[in-house]
C-alpha positions in Angstrom: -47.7 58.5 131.6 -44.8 56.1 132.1 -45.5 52.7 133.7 -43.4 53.4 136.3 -45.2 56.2 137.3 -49.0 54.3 137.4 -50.8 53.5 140.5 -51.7 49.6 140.5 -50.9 46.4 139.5 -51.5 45.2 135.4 -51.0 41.1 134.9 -52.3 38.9 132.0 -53.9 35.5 132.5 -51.1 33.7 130.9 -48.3 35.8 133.1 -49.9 34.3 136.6 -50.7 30.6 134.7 -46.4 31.0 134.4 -46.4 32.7 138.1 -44.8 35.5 136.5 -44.4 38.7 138.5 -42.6 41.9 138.6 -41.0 43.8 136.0 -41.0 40.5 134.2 -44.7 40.5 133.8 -44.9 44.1 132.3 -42.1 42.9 129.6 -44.2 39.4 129.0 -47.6 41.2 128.6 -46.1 43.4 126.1 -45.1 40.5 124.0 -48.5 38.7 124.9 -48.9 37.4 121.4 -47.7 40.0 119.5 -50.8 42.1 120.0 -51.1 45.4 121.9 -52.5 45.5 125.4 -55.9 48.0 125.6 -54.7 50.8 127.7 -56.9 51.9 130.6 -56.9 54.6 133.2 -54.9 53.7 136.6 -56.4 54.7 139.4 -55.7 53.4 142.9 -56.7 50.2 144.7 -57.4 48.7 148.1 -54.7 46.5 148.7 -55.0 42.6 147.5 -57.0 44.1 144.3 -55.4 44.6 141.0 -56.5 44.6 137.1 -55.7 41.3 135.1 -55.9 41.5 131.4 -58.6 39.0 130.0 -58.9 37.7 126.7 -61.9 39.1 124.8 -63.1 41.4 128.0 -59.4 43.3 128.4 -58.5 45.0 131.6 -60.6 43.6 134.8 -60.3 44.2 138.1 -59.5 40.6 140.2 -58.5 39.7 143.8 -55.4 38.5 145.1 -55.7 35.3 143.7 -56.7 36.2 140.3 -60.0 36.4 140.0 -62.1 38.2 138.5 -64.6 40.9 140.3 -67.7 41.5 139.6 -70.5 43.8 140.4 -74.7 43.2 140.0 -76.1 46.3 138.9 -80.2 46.5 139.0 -81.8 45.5 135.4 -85.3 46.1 135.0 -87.5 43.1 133.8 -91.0 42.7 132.4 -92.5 42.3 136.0 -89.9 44.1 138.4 -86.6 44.5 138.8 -83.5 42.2 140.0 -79.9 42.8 141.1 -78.2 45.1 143.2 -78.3 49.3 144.1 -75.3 50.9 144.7 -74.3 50.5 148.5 -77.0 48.0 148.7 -75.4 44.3 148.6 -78.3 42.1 148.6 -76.6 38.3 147.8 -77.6 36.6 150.5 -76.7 32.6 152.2 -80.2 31.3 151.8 -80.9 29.5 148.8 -83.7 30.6 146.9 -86.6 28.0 146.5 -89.2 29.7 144.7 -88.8 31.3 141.6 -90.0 35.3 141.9 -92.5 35.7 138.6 -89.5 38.8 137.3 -89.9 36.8 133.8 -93.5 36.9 132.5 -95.5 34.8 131.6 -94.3 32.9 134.5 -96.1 33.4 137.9 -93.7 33.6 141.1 -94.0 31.3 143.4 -93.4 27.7 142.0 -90.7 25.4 143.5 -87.2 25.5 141.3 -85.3 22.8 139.8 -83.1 20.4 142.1 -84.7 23.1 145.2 -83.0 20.5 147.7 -79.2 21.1 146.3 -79.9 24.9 145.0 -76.8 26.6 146.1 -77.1 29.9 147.5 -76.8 33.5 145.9 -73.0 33.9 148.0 -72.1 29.9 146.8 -72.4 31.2 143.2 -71.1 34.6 144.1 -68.7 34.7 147.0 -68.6 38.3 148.3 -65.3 40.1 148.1 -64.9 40.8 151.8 -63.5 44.0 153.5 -61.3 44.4 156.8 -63.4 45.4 159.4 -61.2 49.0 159.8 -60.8 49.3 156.1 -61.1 52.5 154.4 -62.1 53.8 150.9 -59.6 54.2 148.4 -60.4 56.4 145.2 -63.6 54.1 143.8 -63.6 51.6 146.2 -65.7 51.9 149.2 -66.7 49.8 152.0 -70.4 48.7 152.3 -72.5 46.9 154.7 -73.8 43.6 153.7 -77.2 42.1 156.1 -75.0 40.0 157.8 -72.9 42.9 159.3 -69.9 42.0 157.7 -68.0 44.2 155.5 -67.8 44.1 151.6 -66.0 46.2 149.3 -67.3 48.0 146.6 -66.4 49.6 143.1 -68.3 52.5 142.2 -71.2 51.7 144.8 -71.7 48.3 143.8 -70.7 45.5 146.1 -68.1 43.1 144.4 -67.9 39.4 144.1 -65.9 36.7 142.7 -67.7 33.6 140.6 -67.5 30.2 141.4 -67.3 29.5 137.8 -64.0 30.8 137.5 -61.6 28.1 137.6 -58.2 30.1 137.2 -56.8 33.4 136.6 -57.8 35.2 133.4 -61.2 33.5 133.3 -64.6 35.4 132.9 -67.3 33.3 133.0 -69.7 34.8 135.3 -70.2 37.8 133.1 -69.4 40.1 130.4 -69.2 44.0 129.4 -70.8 42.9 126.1 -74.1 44.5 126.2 -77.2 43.3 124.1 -81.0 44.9 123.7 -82.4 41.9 124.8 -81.5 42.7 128.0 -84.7 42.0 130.1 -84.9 38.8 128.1 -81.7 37.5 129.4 -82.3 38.8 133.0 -80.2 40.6 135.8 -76.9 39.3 135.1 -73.3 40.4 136.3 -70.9 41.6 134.9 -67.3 42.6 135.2 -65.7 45.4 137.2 -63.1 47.5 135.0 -61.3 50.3 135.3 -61.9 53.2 132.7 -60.5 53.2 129.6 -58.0 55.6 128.9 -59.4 56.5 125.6 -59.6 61.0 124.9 -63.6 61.9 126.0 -64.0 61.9 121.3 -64.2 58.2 121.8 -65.3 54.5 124.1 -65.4 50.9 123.6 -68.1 49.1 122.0 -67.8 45.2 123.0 -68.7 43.3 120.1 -68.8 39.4 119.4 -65.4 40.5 117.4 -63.4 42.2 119.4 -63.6 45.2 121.7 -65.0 48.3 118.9 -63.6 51.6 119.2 -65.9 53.9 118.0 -66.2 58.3 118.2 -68.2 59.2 121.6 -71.6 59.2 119.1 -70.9 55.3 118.3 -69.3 56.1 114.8 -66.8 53.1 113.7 -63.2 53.8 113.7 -60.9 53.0 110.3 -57.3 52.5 109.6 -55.6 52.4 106.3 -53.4 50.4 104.8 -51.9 53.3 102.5 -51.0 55.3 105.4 -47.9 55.4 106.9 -46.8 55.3 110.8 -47.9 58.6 111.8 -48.5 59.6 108.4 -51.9 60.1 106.3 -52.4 59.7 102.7 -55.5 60.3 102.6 -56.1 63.3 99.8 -58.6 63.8 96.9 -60.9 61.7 96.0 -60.3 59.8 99.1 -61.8 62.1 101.7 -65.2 62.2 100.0 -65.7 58.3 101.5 -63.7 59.1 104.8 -63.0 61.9 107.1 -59.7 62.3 109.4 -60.9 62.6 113.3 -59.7 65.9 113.8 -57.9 66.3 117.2 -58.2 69.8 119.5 -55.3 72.0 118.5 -54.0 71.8 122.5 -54.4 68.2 123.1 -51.6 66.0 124.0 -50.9 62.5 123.6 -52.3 60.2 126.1 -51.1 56.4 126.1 -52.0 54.6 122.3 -52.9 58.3 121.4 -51.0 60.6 118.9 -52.1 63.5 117.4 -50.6 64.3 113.5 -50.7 66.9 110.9 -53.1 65.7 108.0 -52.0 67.2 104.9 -55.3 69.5 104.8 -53.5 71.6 107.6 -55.9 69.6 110.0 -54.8 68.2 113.1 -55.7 64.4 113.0 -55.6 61.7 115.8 -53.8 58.7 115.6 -54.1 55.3 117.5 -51.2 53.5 118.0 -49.6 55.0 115.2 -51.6 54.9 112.8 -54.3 57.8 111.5 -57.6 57.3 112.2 -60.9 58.0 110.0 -64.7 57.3 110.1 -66.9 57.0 106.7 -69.4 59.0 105.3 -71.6 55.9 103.8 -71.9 54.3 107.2 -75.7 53.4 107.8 -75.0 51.5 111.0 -73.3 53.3 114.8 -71.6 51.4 115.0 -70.7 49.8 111.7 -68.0 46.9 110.1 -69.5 48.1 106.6 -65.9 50.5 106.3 -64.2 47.0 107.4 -65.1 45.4 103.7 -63.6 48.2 101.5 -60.4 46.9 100.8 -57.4 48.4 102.5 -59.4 49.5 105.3 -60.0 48.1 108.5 -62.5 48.3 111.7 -60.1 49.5 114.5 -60.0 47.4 117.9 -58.5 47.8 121.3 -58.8 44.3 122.2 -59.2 41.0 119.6 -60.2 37.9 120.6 -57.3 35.3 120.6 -57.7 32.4 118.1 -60.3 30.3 117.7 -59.5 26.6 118.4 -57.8 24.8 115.2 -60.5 23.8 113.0 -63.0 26.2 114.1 -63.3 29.4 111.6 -66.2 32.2 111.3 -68.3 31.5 108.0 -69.6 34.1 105.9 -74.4 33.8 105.9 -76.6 36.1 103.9 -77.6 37.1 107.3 -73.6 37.6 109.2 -71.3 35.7 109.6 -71.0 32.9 112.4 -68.4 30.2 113.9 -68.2 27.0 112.3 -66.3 24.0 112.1 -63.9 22.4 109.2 -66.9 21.0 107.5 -68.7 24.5 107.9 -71.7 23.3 110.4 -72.7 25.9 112.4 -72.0 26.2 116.2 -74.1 27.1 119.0 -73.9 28.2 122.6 -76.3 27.5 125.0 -77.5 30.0 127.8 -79.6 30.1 130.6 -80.6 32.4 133.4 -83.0 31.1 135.9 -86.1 33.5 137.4 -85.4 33.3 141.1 -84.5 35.8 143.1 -80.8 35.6 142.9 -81.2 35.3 139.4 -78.4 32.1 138.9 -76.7 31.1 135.9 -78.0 27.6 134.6 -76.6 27.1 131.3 -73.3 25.3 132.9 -72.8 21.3 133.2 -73.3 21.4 137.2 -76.6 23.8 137.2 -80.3 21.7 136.8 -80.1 20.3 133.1 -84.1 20.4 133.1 -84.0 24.3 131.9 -81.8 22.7 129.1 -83.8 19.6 128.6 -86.8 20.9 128.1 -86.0 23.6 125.5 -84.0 20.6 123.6 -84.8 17.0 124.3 -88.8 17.4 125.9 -86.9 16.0 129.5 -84.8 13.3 127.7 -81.0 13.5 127.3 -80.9 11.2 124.5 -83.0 13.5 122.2 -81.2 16.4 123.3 -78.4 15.4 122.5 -80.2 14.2 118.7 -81.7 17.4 118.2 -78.5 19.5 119.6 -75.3 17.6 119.2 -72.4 18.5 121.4 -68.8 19.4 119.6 -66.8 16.4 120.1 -63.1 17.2 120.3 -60.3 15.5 118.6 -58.1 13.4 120.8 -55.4 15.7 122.0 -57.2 19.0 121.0 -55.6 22.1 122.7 -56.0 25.8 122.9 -54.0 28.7 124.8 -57.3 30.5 125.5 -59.3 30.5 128.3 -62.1 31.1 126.9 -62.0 27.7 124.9 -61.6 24.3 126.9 -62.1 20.7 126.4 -64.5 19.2 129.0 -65.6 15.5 129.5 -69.5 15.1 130.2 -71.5 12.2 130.8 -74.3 11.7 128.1 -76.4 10.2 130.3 -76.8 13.5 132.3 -75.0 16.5 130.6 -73.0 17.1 133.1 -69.1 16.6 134.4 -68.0 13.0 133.9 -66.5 11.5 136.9 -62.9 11.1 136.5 -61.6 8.1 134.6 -65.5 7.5 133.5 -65.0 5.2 130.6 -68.0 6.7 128.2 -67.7 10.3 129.1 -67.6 12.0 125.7 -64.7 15.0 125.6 -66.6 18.3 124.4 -65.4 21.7 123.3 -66.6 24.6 125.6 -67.0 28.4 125.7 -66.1 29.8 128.7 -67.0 26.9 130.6 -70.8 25.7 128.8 -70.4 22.8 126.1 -71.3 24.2 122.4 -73.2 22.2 120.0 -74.2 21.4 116.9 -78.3 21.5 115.5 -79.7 18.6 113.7 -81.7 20.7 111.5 -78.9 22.2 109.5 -78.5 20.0 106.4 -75.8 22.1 104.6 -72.9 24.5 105.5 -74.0 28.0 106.4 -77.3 26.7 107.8 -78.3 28.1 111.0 -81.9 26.5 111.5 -81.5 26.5 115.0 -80.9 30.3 116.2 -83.4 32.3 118.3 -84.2 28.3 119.3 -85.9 28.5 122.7 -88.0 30.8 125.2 -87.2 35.0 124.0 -85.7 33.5 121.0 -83.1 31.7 122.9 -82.0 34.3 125.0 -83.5 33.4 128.1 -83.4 29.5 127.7 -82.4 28.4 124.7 -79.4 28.1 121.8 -77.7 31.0 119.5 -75.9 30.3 116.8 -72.3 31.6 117.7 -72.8 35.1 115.8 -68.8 36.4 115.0 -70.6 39.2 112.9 -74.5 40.2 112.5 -74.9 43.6 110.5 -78.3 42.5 109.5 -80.4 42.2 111.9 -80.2 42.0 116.2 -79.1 38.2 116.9 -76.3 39.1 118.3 -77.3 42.7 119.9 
């Protein structure tokens, strides 16, 4: 389908940074760093709503403004469930002061953090309102929310906006990136996107690496480098290891997707060009295994941009995770309170007793012993936006006051500092993971995982 022809509106973060619109946006997102936008399936919108392009999530659904939309889909935990049902907006402008007992072995009813500043579920979340006369349009519908005004919806489930999002392109309040530890981490939101406008063979796996494209039964996609554009050279010997997706004999192509004639006689599929393959020794759905053979490569929709300079992922016996020049291992922090609402507290404004006490036993000062933020050089930069420089105050962990003479500058991920842990003595050490309540999930620091393939820290 030609671009001209799509229903809705596609802009990347760095095209409304510039205030780029138009047909000059569609020209600057093709160029967007040399690296191929993920396709996805245009559908129409309610008007003020469009799909922004985010680094590492891909296409997203935002307002008017920018920002992104999210939804709060119901997640069961070990004593209940928490979030939203479809055409059921629950978010509400009370703050919660209790916390509800959804987390075992903690008992509802004891008084949160800070209870007297506790913003409310809509403070966090701000509801993406609806005109009272609108109308549904495709997936979007209209819903009631308790306070009789109108909300609109994606799929069933109400949308919002999160005040952790400071500009256009940012995700912070959520991500598609799915893990098993799911009723460890509690109910949280995540991203509305349109569908991707992959052939019904295949889908997306979000990975710590880059958006996965796999077969429809989780199978890892491969490239070549012996093949040419359009072209396999894949014969003999090389099809016991790995076997050309064959295509259906009426299909057509759809966006990134080609179909070829394999040398076989087989009709093959190609992605953006170039012939596509899983492998027989795969042990893993998916897999990166194929990804080590040399010549061959994991296939991705979307990659994440660069790390910051200085920061590369380092090869463990147990993965492969993000470290520094001198190879110390980094960590993110995350947090999920048990109320209600089920807020975020892993960010510098959120209490910093959930962080204290998994870290420091209530004391900043031995946090920050035991779990060292990343200071950033003077004059550090990035053109992501999921990496930032913040300044904190040690005293307190959270934003320094401007001008505030001792406030240490910090690198962050997608808006929460990362850090160091004081047990790792040597490069490649990662003493520290799993560090907290459900193995750091819940309350507690992950190593930054760019790659696991043996075991389920990052899954």
């Amino acid at each position: 389908m030609k671009d001209s022809a799509r229903i809705g509106t596609v802009l990347t973060a760095a095209a409304l940074f510039a205030g780029v619109t138009g047909a000059a946006t569609a020209a600057f997102a093709q160029s967007r760093g040399k690296a191929p936008l993920e396709d996805y399936v245009h559908e129409p919108m309610p008007a003020g709503i469009k799909v922004v392009v985010a680094d590492f999530e891909g296409p997203v659904f935002a307002d008017a403004n920018g920002k992104t939309l999210y939804t709060w889909p119901v997640t069961p935990l070990r004593n209940g469930d928490a979030g939203e049902q479809k055409g059921k907006p629950t978010c509400g402008d009370v703050p919660s002061k209790v916390n509800a007992g959804l987390m075992s072995p903690y008992p509802g009813g004891l008084e949160l953090p800070e209870v007297d500043t506790r913003p409310a579920c809509t403070t966090m979340w701000p509801p993406v309102l609806a005109p009272a006369d609108a109308k549904a349009v495709g997936k979007f519908t209209v819903v009631d929310r308790q306070d009789g005004k109108k909300q609109w919806a994606y799929d069933g489930y109400a949308l919002y906006t999160s005040a952790l999002d400071e500009m256009p392109g940012d995700v912070r309040g959520g991500t598609k990136k799915k893990t098993t530890r799911g009723d460890s981490q509690g109910a949280g939101r995540e991203p509305a996107a349109p569908a991707e406008n992959n052939p019904p063979q295949f889908k997306v796996y979000a990975l710590q690496s880059g958006r996965l494209l796999t077969t429809s039964d989780s199978r890892s996609v491969y490239v070549s480098d012996r093949d040419a554009k359009g072209k396999s050279n894949c014969i003999g010997d090389c099809l016991n290891e790995w076997k050309p997706i064959p295509a259906p004999a009426s299909v057509q192509q759809q966006g990134d997707w080609t179909v070829i004639d394999h040398p076989t006689g087989i009709k093959q599929w190609a992605f953006r060009g170039q012939p596509i393959y899983t492998r027989n020794g795969d042990t893993k759905r998916p897999s990166l295994e194929g990804g080590d053979v040399s010549g061959w490569h994991n296939v991705y929709v979307t990659k994440p941009p660069a790390y910051p300079k200085g920061f590369a992922p380092q090869d463990m016996q147990s993965g492969m995770v993000l470290a520094d020049a001198k190879g110390r291992t980094i960590y993110t922090y995350q947090c999920m309170d048990d109320a209600a609402d089920q807020l975020q507290c892993d960010y510098p404004e959120a209490p910093q007793v959930y962080r204290l006490s998994v870290s420091g036993r209530g004391d900043q000062a031995m946090s920050m012993k035991n779990f060292p933020y990343v200071i950033a050089e003077k004059g550090a930069a990035t053109t992501s936006r999921l990496w930032q420089v913040m300044a904190l105050d040690p005293k307190t962990g959270k934003k320094a006051a401007a001008g505030q003479p001792d406030a240490l500058n910090v690198w962050a991920y997608r808006g929460r500092p990362v850090y160091y842990c004081a047990r790792d003595k040597a490069a490649g050490d990662a003493e520290c993971d799993t560090w907290g309540e459900f193995y750091g999930w819940r309350n507690g620091y992950k190593a930054f995982w760019v790659r696991d393939d043996y075991g389920d820290n990052d899954e």
